[in-house]
C-alpha positions as CSV (number, residue, x, y, z in Angstrom):
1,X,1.9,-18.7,25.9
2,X,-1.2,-16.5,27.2
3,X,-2.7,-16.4,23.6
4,X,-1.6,-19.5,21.5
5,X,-3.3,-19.3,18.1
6,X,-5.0,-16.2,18.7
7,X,-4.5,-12.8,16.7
8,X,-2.5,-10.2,18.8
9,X,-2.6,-6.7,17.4
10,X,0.2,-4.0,17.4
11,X,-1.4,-2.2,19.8
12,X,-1.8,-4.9,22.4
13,X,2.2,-5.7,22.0
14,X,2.9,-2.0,22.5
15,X,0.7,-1.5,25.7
16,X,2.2,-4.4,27.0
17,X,5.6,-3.4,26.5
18,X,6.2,0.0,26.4
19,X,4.6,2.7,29.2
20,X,2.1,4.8,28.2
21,X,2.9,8.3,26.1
22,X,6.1,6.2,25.0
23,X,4.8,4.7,21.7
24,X,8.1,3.2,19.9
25,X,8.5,4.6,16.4
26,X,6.0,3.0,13.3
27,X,8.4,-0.3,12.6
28,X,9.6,-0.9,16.1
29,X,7.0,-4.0,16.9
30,X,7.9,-5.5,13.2
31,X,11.6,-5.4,13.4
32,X,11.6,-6.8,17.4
33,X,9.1,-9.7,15.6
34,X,11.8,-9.9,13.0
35,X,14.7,-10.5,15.8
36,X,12.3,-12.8,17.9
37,X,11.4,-15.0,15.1
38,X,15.2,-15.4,14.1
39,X,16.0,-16.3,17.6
40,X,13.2,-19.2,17.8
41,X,14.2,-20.2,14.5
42,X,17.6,-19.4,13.3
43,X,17.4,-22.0,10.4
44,X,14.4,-19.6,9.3
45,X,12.1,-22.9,9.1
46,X,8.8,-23.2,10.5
47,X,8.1,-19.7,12.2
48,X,6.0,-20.0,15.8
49,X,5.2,-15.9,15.0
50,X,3.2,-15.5,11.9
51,X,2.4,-12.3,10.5
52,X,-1.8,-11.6,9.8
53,X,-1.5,-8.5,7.6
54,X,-4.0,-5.9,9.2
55,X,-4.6,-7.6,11.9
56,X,-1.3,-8.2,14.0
57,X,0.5,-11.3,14.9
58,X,-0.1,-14.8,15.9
59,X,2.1,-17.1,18.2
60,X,1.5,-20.6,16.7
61,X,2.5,-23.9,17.8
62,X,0.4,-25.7,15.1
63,X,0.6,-23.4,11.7
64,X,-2.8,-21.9,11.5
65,X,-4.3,-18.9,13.4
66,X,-7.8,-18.3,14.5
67,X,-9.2,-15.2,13.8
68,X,-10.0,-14.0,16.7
69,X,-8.8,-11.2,18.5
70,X,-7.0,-11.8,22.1
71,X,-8.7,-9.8,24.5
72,X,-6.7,-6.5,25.9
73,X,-5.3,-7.2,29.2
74,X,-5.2,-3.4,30.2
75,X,-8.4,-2.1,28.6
76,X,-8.5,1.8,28.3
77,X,-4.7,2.1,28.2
């Protein structure tokens, strides 16, 4: 994990992902999060992704997120 713990936003997963001036429709990144956690966790226990409202996602190993931001790997993208 590059970011364990730390707060990725939506836009960080989409530049990282998809090319630029292809933006995936408003619910893409939240239903591919959806699938992902399903296929960590298909009892639908303890989820490694977990949702910060507003703020993105965090990929946890121990429960709790910090709240700080993971740095863009591709600024001005």
């Amino acid at each position: 994990m590059m970011h364990p713990n730390q707060i990725v936003s939506r836009e960080q997963i989409v530049n990282q992902l998809w090319e630029v001036g292809t933006e995936p429709h408003s619910n893409v990144v939240a239903a591919q999060m959806r699938l992902l956690r399903r296929k960590l966790d298909p009892n639908g226990n303890d989820s490694l992704i977990e949702t910060v409202y507003g703020m993105g996602y965090c990929f946890t190993m121990s429960g709790s997120c910090t709240i700080k931001v993971a740095p863009c790997p591709n600024p001005g993208l």
